[in-house]
N, C-alpha and C positions, 0 to 999 in steps of 0.2 A: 200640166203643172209639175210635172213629177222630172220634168228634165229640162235642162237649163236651154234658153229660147233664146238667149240673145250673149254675148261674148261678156264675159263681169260679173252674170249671177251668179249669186253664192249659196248656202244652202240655207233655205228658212229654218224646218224644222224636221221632221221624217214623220211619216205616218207608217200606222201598222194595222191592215183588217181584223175587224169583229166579223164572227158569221153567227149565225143560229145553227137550229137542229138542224135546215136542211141545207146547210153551209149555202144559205145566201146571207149578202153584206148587209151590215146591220149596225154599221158605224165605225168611227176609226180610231184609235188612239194617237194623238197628236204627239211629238217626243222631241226631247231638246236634240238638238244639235249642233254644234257651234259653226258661225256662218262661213268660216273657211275652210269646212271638213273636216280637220284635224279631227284627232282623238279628241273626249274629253279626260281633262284630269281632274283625276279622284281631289287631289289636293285642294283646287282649283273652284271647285264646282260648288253652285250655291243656287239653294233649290228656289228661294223666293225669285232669283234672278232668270231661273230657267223656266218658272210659271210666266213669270212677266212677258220674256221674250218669246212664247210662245203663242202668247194669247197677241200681242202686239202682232208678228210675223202674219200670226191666222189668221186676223179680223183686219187688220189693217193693208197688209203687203203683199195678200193674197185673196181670193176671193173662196171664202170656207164653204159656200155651199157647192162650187166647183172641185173645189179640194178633197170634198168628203162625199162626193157625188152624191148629194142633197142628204147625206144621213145624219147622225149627231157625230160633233166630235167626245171625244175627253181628254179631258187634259188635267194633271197631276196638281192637286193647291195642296201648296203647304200650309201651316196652320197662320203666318203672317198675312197668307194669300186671302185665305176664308172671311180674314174678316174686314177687310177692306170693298169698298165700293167694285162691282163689276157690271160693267157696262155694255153688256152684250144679251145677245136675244136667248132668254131659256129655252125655248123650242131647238138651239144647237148646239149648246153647250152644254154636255156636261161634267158635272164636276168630280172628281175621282178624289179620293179622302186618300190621301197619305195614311200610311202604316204608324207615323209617329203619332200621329195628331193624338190627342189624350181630349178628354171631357171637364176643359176646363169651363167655367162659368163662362167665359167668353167665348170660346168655341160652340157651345150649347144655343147661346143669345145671336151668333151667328148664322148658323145650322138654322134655326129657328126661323129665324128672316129669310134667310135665300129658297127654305119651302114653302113659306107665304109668297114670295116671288115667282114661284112657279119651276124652279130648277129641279131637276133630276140631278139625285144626288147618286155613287156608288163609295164601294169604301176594298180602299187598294190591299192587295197581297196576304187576307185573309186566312188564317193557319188557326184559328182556334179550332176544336175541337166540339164546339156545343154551340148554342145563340147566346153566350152572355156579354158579347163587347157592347159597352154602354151608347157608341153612336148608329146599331141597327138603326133604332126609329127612325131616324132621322134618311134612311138612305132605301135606293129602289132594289139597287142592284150591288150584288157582294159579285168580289172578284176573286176568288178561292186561288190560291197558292199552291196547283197542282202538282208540282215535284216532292212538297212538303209531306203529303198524304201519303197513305198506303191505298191499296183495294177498297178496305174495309172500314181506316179511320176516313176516308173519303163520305162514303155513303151513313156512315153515323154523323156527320156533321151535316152533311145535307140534311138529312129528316129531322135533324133538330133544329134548324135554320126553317123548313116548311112546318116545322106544327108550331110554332112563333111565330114568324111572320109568314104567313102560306102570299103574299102577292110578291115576296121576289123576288126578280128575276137573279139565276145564281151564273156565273160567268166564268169559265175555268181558263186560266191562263196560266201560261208557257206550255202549250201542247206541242208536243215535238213530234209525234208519229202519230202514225194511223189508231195505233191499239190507245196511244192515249186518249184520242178523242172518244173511237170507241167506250172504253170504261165511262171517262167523265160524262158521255151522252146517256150510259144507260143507269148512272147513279143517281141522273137528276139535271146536270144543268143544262140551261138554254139557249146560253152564248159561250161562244169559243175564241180564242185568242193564242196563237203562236207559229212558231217556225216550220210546223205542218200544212196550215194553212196559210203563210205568208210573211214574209220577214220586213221588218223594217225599212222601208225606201225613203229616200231624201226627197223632200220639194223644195225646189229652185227658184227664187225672185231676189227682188233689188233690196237693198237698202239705201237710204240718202249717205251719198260721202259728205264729208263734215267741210264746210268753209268754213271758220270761225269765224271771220268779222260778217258776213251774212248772216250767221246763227246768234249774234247777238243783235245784229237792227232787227231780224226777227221778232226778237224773246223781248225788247224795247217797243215794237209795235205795239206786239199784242197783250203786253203791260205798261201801258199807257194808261191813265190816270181817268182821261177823260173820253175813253175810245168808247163808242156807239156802236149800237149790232151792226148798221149798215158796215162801220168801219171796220169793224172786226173780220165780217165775211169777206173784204175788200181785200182787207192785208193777207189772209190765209190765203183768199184765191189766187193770190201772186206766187202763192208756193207750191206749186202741182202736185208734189208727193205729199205735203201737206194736209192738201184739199183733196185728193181721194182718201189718206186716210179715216178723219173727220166724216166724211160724208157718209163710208163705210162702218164707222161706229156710230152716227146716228141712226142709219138703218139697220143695226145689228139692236140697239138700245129700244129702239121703239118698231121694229117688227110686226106688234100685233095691229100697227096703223092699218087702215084700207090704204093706201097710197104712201110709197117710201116718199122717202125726204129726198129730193133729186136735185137739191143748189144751196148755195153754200149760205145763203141766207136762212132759208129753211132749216139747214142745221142749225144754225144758231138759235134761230127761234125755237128748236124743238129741246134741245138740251139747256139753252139759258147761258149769257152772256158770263157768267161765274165756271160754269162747269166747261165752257168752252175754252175759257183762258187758260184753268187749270191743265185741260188733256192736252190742247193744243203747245203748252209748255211743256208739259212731259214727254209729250212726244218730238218735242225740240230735242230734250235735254238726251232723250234715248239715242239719238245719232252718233254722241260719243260713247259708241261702243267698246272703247278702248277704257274706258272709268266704270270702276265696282259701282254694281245697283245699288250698293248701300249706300252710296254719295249721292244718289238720284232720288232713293227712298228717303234719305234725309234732308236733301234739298226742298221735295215736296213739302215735308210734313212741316217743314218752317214755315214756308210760305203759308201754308192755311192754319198753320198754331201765329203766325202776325195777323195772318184776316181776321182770324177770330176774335183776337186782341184788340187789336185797330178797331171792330166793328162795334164796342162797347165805348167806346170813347167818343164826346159829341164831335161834331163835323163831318164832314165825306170822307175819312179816310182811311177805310176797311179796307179798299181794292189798292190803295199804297203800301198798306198793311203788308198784301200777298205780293206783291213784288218788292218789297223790303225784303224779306225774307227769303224769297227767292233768286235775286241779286245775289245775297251775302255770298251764298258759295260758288258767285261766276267763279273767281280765281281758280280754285283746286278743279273747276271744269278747263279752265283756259291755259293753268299756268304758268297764267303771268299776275304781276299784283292788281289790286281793283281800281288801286289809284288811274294806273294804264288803261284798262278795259273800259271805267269810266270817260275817261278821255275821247272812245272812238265811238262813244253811242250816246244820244240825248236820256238826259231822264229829267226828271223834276228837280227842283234846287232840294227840296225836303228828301227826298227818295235819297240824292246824294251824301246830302248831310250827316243824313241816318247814317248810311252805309260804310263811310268813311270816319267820322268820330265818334257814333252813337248819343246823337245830342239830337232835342224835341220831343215831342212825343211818339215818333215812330223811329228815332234811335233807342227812348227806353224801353219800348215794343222790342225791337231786335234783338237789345245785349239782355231783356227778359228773357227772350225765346232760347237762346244763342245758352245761356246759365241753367237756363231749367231743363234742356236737350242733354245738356253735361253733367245736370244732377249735382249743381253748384250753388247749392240753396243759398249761401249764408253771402254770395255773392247779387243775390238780387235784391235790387233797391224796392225792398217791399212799404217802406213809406212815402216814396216817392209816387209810386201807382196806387196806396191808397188814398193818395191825394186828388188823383186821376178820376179816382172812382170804381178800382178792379183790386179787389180781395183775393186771396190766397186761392180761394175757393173756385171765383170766378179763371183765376189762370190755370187751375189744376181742370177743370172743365173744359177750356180753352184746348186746351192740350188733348186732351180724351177725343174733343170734334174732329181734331186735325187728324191724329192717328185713322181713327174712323173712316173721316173724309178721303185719307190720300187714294188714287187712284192707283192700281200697281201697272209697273211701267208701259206706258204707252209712245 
């Protein structure tokens, strides 16, 4: 996996060895790096983007327990990362706490959920001096900051990290020589990490190049109105990178099954016709690698802040909802205006309508969603939706599910 097998691969991500005390491999840390090699730029770089594509590349584009020769991986979540939906097996993933991340009330409610879910948590680039950072509890393994230290403020910070928490495990990273590992093994800790024992190598795999009028009959399939599991697993299976990826986060998602999920129906069955549409559009939208995550993070969160919306309103039309809102920003994906985009792909006369004047109840759903994204209060027709049946309240909730909900990029 570590070298490129066929003419085209680019680079997924790089991994870097963990060892233990007795420098055997003990897991890997997974690291961006951008798929044509290049540097990256500092300017440039954005971290929620570089979690997304990394979890994306690992689970999807590669096969991570081949990758990581059956150990854990880690991979870096920024604080947007944390508290979003992740869809992957806690038995190999885990999670590495950014240095920035702070103890907000939602970070906390976060943290909180993914140890009930069973994740191994660690917490990155750790230079305090004593156990007082407020997210210990919450984590197995500290990753010590070993250039930071001295000799001595080294081994005063370990014994105060073991008589607080004595279960964990403490991990010294950037070891660059012999004498480093030496000190850091005889002050205390149990995993190792650096340029002594291993430097950073690229893994090599595909991504999809982008057709765009295929990537919109696509995203129109599998946002169809009235589309059935059968149909669902039908239209995916036509998409071979698709449908391994999908099949690869079912069995990454439900792991602890006696028996993976081995067809594309079964996935659907296992994750549900809702969470199917969702990833399998994200993972549409991820192809255009050439467009900031934050048009894809915002693309999502519309679509499930219209489902949401849509789903309080009487009739069927919650999952129009999530392709209303999901539409709205074909253009700044395509380029071209919507008028045109609509033109080359069927949708529903209402879906259309929406999208194009903001008229019906799943136009006012949109230009709701579309005002309250922009923080343009005094622009939403809030007596119109209280006619509807949806208070101030209920769309302010609405919103909080979606955020919640979105999946990070797949």
């Amino acid at each position: 996996m570590t070298e490129p097998s066929q003419e085209g691969a680019g680079v997924l991500f790089a991994r870097q060895p963990i060892h233990d005390r007795q420098l055997a491999l003990a897991g890997y840390e997974l690291l961006f790096r951008p798929y044509g090699g290049g540097p990256i730029v500092a300017a440039d770089f954005d971290g929620n983007r570089a979690t997304s594509q990394v979890l994306i590349n690992a689970f999807t584009a590669a096969d991570i327990t081949q990758v990581c020769d059956h150990q854990p991986a880690y991979v870096n979540f920024t604080a947007d990362s944390l508290i979003q939906d992740i869809p992957f097996d806690s038995r190999t993933l885990i999670i590495e706490i950014l240095e920035d991340v702070t103890d907000t009330p939602e970070i906390i409610e976060a943290l909180t959920r993914l140890r009930e879910e069973g994740y191994v948590m660690a917490l990155d680039d750790y230079t305090l001096g004593d156990a007082s950072h407020p997210l210990l509890p919450f984590v197995d393994v500290v990753k010590l900051d070993y250039p930071f230290y001295t000799r001595e403020t080294l081994t005063e910070a370990i014994r105060a990290l073991k008589v607080r928490y004595p279960n964990l495990q403490l991990l010294a990273e950037k070891i660059e020589t012999q004498e480093d590992y030496r000190i850091a093994r005889d002050a205390g800790c149990t995993l190792f990490q650096g340029y002594f024992l291993a430097r950073p190598e690229p893994v090599y795999g595909r991504v999809m190049p982008v057709n765009q009028l295929n990537t919109l009959r696509l995203l129109a399939e599998l946002n169809a109105p009235d589309i059935s599991m059968r149909d669902m697993a039908e239209t995916v299976q036509r998409d071979p990178f698709l449908s391994v990826r999908l099949l690869r986060m079912a069995n990454s998602a439900f792991a602890q099954q006696s028996r993976p999920v081995t067809s594309l129906h079964g996935a659907v069955m296992a994750l549900g016709l809702s969470r199917i549409r969702s990833l399998a559009s994200l993972l549409v939208l991820s192809r255009f690698d050439d467009k900031p995550h934050a048009l894809q993070q915002l693309t999502m969160q519309r679509a499930h802040f219209c489902h949401h919306l849509a789903h309080q309103l009487p009739g069927q039309i919650s999952e129009m909802g999530f392709t209303v809102g999901l539409f709205s920003c074909l253009d700044s994906f395509m380029d071209q205006p919507l008028e045109e985009i609509l033109d080359s792909i069927p949708v529903h006369p209402d879906i259309e309508t929406a999208l194009l004047h903001h008229t019906g109840a799943l136009g006012l759903i949109l230009k709701t969603a579309i005002d309250y994204q922009k923080a343009r209060w005094e622009m939403i027709d809030w007596p119109h939706l209280a006619r509807l049946g949806l208070s101030a309240e209920q769309v302010a909730c609405a919103y909080q599910q979606a955020l919640a909900q979105t999946p990070r990029q797949t």
